[in-house]
C-alpha positions as CSV (number, residue, x, y, z in Angstrom):
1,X,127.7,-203.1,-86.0
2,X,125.8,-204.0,-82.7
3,X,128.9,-205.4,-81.3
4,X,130.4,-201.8,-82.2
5,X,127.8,-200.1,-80.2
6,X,125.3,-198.9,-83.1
7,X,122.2,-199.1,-82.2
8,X,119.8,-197.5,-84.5
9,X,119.1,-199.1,-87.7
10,X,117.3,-198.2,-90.7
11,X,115.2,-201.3,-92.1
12,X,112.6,-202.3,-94.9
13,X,110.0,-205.3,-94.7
14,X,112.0,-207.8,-95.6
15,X,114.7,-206.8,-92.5
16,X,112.4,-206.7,-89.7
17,X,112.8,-210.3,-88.5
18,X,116.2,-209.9,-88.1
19,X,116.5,-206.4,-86.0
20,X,113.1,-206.3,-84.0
21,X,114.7,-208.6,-81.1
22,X,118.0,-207.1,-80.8
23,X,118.3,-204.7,-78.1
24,X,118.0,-201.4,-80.8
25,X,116.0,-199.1,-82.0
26,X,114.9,-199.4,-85.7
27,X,112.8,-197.3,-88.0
28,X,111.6,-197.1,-91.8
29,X,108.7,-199.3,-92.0
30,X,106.2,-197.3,-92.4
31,X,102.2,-197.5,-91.2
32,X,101.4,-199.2,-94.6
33,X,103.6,-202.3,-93.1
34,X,103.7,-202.6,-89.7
35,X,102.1,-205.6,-87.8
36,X,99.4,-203.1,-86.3
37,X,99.0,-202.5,-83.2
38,X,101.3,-204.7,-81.8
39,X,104.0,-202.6,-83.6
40,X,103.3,-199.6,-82.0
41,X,103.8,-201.2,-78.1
42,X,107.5,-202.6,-79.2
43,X,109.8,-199.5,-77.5
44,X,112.2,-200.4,-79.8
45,X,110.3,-199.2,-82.9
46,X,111.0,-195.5,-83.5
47,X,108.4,-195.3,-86.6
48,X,108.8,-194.6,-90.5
49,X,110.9,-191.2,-90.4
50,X,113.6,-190.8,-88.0
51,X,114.7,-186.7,-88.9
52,X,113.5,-183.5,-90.3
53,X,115.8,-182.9,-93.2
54,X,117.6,-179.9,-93.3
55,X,114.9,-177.5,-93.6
56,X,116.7,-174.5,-93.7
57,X,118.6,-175.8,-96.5
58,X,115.5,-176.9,-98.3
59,X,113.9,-173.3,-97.6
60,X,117.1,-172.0,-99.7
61,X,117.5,-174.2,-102.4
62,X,113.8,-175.2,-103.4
63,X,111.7,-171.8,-102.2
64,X,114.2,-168.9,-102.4
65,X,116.2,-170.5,-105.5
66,X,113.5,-170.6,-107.3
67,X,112.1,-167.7,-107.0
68,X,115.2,-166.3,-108.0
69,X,115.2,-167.7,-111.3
70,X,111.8,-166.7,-112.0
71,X,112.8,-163.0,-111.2
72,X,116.0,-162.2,-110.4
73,X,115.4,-158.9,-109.3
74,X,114.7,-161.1,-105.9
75,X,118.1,-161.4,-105.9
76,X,118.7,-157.4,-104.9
77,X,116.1,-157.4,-102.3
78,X,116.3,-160.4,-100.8
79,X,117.5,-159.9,-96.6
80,X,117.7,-162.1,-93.7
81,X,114.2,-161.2,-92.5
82,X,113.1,-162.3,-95.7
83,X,114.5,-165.4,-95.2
84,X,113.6,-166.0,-92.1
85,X,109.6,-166.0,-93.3
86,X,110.4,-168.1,-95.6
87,X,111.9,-170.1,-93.6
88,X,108.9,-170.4,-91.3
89,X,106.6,-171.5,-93.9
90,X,109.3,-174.2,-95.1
91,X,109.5,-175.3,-91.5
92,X,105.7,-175.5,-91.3
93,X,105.4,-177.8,-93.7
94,X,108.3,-180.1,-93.0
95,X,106.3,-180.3,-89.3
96,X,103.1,-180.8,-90.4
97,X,103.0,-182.1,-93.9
98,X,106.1,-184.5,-94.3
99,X,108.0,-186.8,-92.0
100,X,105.5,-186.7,-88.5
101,X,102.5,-187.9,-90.1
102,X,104.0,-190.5,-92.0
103,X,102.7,-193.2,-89.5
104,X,99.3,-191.7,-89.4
105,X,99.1,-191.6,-93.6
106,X,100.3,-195.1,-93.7
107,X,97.7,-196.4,-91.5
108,X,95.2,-194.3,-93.2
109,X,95.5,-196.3,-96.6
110,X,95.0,-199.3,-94.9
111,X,91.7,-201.3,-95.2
112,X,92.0,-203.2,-91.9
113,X,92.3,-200.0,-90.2
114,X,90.4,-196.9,-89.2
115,X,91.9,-193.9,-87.8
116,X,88.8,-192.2,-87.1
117,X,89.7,-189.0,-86.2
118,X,92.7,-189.8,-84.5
119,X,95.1,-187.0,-85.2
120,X,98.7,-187.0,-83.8
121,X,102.8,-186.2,-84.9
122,X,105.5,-188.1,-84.4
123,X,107.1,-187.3,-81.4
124,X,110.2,-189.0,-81.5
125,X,111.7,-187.0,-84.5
126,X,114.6,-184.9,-84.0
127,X,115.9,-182.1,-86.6
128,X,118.9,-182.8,-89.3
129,X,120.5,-179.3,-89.8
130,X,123.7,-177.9,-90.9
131,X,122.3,-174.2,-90.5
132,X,121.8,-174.6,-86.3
133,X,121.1,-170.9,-85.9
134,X,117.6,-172.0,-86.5
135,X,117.5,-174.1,-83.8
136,X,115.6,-172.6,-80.9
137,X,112.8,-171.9,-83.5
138,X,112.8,-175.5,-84.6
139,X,112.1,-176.6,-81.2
140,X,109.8,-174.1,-80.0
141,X,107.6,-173.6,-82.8
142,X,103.8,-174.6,-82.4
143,X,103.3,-178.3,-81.3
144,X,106.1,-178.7,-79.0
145,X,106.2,-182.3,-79.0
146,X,107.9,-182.8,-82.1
147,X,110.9,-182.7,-82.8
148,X,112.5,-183.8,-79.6
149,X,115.8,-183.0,-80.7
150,X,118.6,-181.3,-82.8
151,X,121.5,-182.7,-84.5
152,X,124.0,-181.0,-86.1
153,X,124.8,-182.1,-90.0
154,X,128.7,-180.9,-90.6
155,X,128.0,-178.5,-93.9
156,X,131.0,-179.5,-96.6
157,X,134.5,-179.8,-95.3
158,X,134.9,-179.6,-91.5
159,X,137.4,-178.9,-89.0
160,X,139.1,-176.0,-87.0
161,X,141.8,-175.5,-89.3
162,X,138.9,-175.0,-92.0
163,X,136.6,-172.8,-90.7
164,X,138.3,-171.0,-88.0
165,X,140.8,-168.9,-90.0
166,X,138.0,-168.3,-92.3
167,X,136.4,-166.4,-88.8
168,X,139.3,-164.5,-88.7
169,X,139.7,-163.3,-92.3
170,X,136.5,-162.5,-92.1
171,X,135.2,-160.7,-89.1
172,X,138.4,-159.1,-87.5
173,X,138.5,-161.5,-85.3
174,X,141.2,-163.8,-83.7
175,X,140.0,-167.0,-82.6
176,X,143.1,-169.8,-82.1
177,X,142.6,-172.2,-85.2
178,X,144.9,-174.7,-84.1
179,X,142.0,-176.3,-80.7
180,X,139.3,-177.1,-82.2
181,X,137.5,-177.1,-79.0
182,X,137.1,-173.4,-80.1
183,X,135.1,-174.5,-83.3
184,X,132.5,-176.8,-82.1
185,X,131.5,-174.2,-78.7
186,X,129.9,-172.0,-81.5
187,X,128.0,-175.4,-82.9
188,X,127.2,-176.7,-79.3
189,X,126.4,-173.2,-78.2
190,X,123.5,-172.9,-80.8
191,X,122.6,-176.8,-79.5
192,X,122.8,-176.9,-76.1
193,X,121.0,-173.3,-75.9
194,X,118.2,-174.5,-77.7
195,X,117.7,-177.6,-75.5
196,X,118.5,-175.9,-72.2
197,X,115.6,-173.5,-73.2
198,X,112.9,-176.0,-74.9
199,X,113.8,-178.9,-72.3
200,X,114.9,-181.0,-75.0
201,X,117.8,-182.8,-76.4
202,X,120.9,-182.1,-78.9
203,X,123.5,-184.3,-81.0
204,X,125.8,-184.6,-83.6
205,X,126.9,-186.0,-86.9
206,X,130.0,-187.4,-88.5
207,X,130.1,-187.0,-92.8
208,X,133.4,-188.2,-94.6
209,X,134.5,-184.5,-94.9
210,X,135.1,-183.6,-91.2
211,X,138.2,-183.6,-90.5
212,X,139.6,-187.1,-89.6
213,X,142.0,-186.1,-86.7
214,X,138.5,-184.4,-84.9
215,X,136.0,-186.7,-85.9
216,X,137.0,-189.2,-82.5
217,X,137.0,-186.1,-80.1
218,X,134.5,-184.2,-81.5
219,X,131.7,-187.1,-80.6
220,X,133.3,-187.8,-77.6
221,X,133.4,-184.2,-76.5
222,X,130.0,-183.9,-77.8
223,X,129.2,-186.7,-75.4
224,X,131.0,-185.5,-72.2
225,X,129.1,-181.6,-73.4
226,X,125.6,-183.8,-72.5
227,X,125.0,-184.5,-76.3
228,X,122.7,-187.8,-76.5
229,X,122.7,-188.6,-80.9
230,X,125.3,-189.3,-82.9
231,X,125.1,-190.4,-86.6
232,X,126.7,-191.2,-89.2
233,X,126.3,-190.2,-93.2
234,X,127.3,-192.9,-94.9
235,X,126.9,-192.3,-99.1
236,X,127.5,-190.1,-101.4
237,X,131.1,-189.0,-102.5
238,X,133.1,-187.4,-100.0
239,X,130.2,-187.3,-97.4
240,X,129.9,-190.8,-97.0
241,X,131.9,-192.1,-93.7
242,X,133.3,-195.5,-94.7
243,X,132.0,-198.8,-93.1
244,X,135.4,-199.4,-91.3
245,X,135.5,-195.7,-89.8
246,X,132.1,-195.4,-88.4
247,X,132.7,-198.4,-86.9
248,X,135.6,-197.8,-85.0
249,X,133.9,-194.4,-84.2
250,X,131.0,-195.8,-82.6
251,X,133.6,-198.2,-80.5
252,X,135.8,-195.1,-79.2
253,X,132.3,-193.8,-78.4
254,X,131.0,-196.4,-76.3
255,X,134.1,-197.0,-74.7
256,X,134.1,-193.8,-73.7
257,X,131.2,-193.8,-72.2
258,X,131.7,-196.9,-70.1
259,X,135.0,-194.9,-68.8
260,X,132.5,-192.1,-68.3
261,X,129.2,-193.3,-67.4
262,X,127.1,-190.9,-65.4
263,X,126.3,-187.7,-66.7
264,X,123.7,-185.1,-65.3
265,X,122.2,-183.8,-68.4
266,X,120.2,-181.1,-67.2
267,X,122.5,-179.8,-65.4
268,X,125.0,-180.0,-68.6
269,X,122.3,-178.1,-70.3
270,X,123.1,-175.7,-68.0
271,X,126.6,-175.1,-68.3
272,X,126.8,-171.5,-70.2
273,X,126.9,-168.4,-68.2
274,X,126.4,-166.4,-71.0
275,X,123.6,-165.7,-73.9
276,X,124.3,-164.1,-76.8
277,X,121.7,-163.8,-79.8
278,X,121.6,-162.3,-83.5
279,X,118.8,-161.4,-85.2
280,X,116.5,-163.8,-86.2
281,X,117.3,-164.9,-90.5
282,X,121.7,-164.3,-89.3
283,X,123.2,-167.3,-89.4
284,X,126.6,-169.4,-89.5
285,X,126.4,-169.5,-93.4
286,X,126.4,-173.3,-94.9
287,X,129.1,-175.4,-96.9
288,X,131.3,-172.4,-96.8
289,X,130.5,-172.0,-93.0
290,X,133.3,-169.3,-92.0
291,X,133.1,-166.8,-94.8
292,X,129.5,-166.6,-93.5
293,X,127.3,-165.9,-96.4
294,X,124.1,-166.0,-94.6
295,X,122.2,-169.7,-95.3
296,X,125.4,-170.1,-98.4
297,X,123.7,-167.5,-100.8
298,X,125.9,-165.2,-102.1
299,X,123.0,-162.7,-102.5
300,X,123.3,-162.5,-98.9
301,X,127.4,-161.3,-99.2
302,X,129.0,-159.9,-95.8
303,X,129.7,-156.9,-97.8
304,X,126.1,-156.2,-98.3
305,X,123.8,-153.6,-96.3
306,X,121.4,-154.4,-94.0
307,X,118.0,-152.2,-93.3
308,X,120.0,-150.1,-90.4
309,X,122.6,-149.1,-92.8
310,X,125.3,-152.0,-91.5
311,X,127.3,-154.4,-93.4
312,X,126.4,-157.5,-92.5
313,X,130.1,-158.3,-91.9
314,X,129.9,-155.6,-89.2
315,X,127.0,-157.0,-87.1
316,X,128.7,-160.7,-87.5
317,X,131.7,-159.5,-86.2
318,X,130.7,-158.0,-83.0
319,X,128.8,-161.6,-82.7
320,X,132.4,-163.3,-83.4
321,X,134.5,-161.4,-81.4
322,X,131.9,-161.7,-78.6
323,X,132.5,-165.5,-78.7
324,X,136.1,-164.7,-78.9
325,X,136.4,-163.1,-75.2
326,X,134.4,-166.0,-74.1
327,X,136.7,-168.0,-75.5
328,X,139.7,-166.0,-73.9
329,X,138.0,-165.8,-70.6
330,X,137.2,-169.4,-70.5
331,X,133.2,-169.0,-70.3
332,X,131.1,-170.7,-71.8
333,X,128.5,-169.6,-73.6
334,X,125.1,-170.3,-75.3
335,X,123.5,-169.2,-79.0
336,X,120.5,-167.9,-79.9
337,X,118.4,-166.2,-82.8
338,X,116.5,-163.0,-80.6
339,X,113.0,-164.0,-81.4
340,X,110.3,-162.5,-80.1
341,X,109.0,-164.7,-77.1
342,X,112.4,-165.6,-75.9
343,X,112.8,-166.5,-72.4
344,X,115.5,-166.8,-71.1
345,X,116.5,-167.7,-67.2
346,X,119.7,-168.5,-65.4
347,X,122.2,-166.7,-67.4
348,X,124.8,-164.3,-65.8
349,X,125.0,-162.1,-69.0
350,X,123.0,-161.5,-71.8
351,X,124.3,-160.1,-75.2
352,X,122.4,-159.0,-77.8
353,X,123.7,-158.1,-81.1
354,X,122.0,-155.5,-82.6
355,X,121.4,-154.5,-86.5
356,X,122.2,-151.2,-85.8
357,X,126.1,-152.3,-85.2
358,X,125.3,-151.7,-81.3
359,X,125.8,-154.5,-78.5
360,X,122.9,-154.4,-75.8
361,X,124.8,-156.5,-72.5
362,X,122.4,-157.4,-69.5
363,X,123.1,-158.1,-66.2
364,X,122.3,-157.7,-62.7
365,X,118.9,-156.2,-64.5
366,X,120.7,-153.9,-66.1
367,X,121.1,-152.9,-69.7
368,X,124.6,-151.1,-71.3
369,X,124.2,-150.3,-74.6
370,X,127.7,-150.6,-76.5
371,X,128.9,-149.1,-79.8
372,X,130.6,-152.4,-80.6
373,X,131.6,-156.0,-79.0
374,X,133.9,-156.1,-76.3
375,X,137.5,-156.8,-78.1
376,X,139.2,-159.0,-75.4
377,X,143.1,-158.8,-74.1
378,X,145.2,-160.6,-77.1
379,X,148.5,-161.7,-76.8
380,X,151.1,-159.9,-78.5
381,X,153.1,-161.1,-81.6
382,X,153.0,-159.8,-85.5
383,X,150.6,-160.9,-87.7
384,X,151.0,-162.3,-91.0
385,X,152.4,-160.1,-93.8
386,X,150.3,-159.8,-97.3
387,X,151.1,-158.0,-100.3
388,X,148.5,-158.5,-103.6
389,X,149.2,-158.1,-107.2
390,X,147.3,-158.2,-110.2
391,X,149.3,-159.3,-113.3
392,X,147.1,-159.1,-115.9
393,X,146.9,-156.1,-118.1
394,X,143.7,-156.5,-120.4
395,X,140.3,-155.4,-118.8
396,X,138.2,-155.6,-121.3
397,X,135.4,-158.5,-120.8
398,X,135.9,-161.5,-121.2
399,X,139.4,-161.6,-119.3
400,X,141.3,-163.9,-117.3
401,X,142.7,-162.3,-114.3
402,X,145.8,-163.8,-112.8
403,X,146.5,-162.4,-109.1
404,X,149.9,-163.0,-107.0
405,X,149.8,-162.8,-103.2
406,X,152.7,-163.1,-101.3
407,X,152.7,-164.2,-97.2
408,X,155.0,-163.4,-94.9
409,X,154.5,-165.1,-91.6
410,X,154.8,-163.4,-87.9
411,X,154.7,-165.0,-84.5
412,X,153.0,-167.7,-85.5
413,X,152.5,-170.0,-88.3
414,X,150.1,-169.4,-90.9
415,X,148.2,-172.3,-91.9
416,X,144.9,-172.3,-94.0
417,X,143.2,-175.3,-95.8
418,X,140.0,-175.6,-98.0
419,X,139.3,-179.1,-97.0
420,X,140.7,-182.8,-98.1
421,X,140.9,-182.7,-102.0
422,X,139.4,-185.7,-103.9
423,X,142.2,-187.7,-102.7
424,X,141.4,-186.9,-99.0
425,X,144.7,-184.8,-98.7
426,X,144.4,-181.4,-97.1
427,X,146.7,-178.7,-98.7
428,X,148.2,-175.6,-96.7
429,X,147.0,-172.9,-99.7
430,X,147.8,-170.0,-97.8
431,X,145.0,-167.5,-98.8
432,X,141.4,-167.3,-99.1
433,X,140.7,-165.6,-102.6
434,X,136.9,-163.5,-103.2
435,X,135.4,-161.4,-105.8
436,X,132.7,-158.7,-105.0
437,X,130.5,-157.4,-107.7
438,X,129.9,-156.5,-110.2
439,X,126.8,-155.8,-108.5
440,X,126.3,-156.1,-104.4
441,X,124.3,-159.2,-105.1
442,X,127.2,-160.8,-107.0
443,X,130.2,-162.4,-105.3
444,X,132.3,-165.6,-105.8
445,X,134.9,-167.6,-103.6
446,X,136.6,-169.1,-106.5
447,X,135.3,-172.5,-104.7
448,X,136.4,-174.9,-107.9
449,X,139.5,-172.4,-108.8
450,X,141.0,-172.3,-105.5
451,X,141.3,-176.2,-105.6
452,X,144.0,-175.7,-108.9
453,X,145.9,-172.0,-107.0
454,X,149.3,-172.9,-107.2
455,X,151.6,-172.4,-104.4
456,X,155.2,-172.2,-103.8
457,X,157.1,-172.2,-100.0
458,X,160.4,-170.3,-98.9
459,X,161.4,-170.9,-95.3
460,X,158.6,-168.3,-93.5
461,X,156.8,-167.4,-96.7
462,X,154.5,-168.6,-99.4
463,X,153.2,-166.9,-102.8
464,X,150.3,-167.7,-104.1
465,X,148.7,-167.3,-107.9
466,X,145.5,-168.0,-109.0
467,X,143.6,-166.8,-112.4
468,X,140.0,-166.3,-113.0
469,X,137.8,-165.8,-115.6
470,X,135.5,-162.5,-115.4
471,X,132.5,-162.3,-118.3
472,X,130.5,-159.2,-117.4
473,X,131.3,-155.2,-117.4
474,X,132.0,-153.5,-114.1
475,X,133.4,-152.9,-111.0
476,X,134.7,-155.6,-109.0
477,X,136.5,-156.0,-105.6
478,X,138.9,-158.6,-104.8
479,X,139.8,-159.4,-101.4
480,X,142.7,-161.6,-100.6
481,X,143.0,-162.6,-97.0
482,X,145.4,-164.9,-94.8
483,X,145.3,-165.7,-91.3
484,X,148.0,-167.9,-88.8
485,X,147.3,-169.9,-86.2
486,X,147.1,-167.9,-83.1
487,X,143.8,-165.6,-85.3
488,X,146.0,-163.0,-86.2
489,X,144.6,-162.0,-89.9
490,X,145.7,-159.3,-92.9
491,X,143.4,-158.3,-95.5
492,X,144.0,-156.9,-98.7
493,X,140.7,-155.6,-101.3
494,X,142.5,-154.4,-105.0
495,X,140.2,-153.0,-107.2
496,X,139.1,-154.6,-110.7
497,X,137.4,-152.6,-113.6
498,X,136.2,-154.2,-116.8
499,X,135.8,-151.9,-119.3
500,X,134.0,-152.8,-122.8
């Protein structure tokens, strides 16, 4: 693994003999252990905890969750800015409670030791996130020594043929799926913003769902970007990256970076000539990163209303097709959540997406207050044909709905995958399939359903049929969406009532 170019390990007791004179770093041993204080003078010891892990997610799924059970009227009222605070009193604790004082706890319980009143964090402790709109406040917030750093945790099934058309049949916008270059400047814009501002540092991680083609050139573009971690998941399932992979990973890496040895990396943090910021609590969405669901909670729909009176789909897709003409007109650009005491210096232009559906832009000290993003020049060709039909005939609940959509392609190809299935193939399926209601809190993306749609080609088009169970009375929405290539989307919504 050394030989490979690894060189962070994570090590109990028993392994320390073999690891502590190797030129790595290693961490895991905790206070309790540690041959004190000679321990704490070896620079290659990191300490017991490495990361922060995933706090956003951990804010969703064991504050907000939760609560949701207990009352799910929650469910109706819960926003972004609610999020957000609860977020911040996650965050707190994960800063203050958990991993950073690990090494002060475990000396602590020690009897040949007094700590006095000695208080101090970990410093060297970066962030593991898959949500990375969080990620000025993570490095900002209070103590500003810890943590140093923000990697990137690839949510579910990743790769630009993934996520990107997802973009598109979602926020009207037309971002090229077929360079994934265009994916990962959203994640590096969130990343590299954040350090550029906090004078910090940014990486990025490799799980077994990330596209196999990218993984190589996403850490090595990561690398020549002025990323400085890169790690590896390696268990569970599909997330795990097998032995034999990350090692041949982490030699294409440091090959690379003999062929490419000296990087400037604050002047790589300094790259983007434009900033462009949502409102604190917006984010990416999680595992199902590009239909956007803020933090992966379908309470949090793109078809729900916000406190200005905006679908949330309409303020994310001013923020999309704002990254799209950055895209187009080869600038690069940084990410941000608009807090509050956000400074920011050196940038040409600064966009700020608004609740209210508007787009502030400053520059040259001056402010232009827009009804919408700035659509760029597209090139010309025909999108994508779509025509939607429900078969079924009962509607009284319980039913299974069956649905037909047929493609027709354009210009371009259309070309639309979930993800590798469980045996690591990745399936062309055409259409991305959601139901809305019955109430506004209520939506699903047919995740486990989609996996069985069947799908039949003919030259330059595809039908697609997939059936559904629906249990409650009401009024549902079904939107059917495809998307080519080159970003060019159609979308079709069919009503659905369930009658007694």
């Amino acid at each position: 693994m050394i030989e490979n170019g690894m060189n962070v390990f994570n090590v109990n007791v028993s392994q320390v003999k073999w690891i502590e004179t190797e030129n790595v770093y290693y961490w895991g041993v905790g206070g309790k252990d540690i041959i004190y204080p000679e321990c704490l003078y070896k620079s290659n010891y990191v300490g017991p905890a490495i990361f922060f892990d995933e706090p956003m997610v951990h804010t969703r799924d064991h504050a907000l969750r939760p609560k949701f059970k207990k009352d799910p009227s929650i469910r109706k009222t819960i926003t972004p800015q609610l999020f957000f605070e609860e977020f911040k009193h996650e965050y707190h604790k994960a800063k203050y409670e958990r991993s950073p004082i690990q090494l002060l706890k475990g000396l602590e319980n020690r009897e040949d030791v007094s700590i006095g009143d000695m208080d101090f964090l970990q410093q060297n402790i970066y962030s593991w996130e898959t949500m990375l709109s969080s990620a000025i406040y993570q490095l900002s917030e209070g103590d500003k020594s810890t943590p140093y750093a923000m990697v990137f945790e690839p949510p579910g099934r990743f790769g630009a043929t993934r996520v990107l058309p997802e973009l598109n049949m979602s926020f009207d916008c037309q971002i090229p799926a077929d360079d994934p270059k265009n994916l990962f400047g959203i994640i590096n814009g969130f990343l590299r913003g954040a350090a550029r501002v906090t004078n910090k540092e940014w990486g990025i991680s490799i799980y077994g769902q990330v596209t196999r083609s990218e993984a190589y050139w996403y850490m090595t573009h990561a690398y020549d970007m002025g990323a400085s971690l890169f790690f590896y998941w390696d268990s569970y399932q599909l997330a795990a990256v097998p032995y034999n992979e990350y090692l041949v990973l982490s030699k294409n890496l440091r090959e690379h970076s003999k062929n490419f040895p000296r990087r400037d990396l604050e002047k790589l943090k300094m790259d983007a000539e434009m900033a462009i910021l949502i409102p604190p609590g917006y984010n990416l969405g999680h595992v199902k990163m590009g239909i956007g669901n803020f933090s992966g909670l379908p309470e949090l729909n793109m078809e729900r209303i916000n406190t200005k009176g905006v679908k949330y789909r309409d303020v994310m897709s001013n923020f999309y097709i704002e990254i799209e003409r950055c895209i187009r007109l080869g600038i690069e650009y940084d990410l941000f959540w608009n807090l509050e005491d956000l400074e920011l210096n050196g940038y040409d232009e600064i966009v700020v997406i608004r609740e209210d559906g508007k787009v502030d832009i400053t520059k040259n000290d001056k402010i232009v207050v827009l009804n919408s993003a700035r659509t760029p020049e597209r090139f010309d060709g025909v999108s994508p044909q779509l025509t939607v039909q429900i078969k079924s005939t009962d509607r009284k609940a319980p039913v299974t709905i069956t649905a037909l959509a047929e493609v027709v392609e354009g210009t371009s190809p259309v070309y639309y995958t979930q993800g590798a299935n469980k045996d690591g193939i990745n399936r062309n399926v055409y259409v991305l399939w959601e139901l809305y209601g019955p109430e506004e809190e209520d939506y699903t993306d047919f995740w486990k359903e989609r996996w069985n749609v069947s799908v039949s080609e003919n030259g330059n088009s595809a039908t697609a049929e997939i059936s559904f169970k629906i249990e409650k009375l009401g009024n549902y929405r079904l939107k059917v969406s495809t998307s080519d290539l080159a970003g060019r989307s159609k979308v079709v919504w069919k009503n659905i009532i369930i009658a007694e």
